[in-house]
Steps between C-alpha positions, in 0.01 A plus 500: 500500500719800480827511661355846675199312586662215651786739663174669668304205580855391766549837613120521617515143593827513708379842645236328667704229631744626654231792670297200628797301633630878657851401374576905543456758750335715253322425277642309155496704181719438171674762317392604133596335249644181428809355257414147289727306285368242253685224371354283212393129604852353357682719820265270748741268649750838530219698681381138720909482589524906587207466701663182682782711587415797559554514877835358464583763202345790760798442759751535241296837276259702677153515339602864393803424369347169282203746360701771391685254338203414328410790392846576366501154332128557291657886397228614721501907587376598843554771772619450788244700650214233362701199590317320792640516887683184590532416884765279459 
């Protein structure tokens, strides 16, 4: 499966969801788009041990702050005018 395909296959799934379970006053929607970083199979146990801590990371870095990073780190280009909202 394609990393698009797959990307679209949670957005539709979580759509639903979250409309069914009328988690929001209107209704849910996702923005375009969508960022992915792939790490080969040797990173696992650094991606298992990110994922661990990621809520405790999130109190010290905003998610913002961490994928900006990110994209700074890879020597990614990008807008800020195509750069997701973050409700932080």
């Amino acid at each position: 499966m394609s990393i698009s395909d797959f990307i679209k296959e949670i957005k539709v799934e979580c759509t639903e969801f979250i409309n069914e379970k009328k988690w929001m006053r209107k209704k849910f929607a996702w923005q375009e788009g969508y960022g992915v970083f792939s790490y080969s199979h040797s990173h696992l146990d650094n991606v298992i041990r990110y994922i661990n801590n990621q809520e405790r990371k999130h109190q010290r870095k905003t998610f913002r702050a961490e994928y900006l990073e990110m994209l700074d780190k890879f020597g990614i280009l990008f807008e800020d005018k195509y750069v997701f909202d973050f409700f932080e």
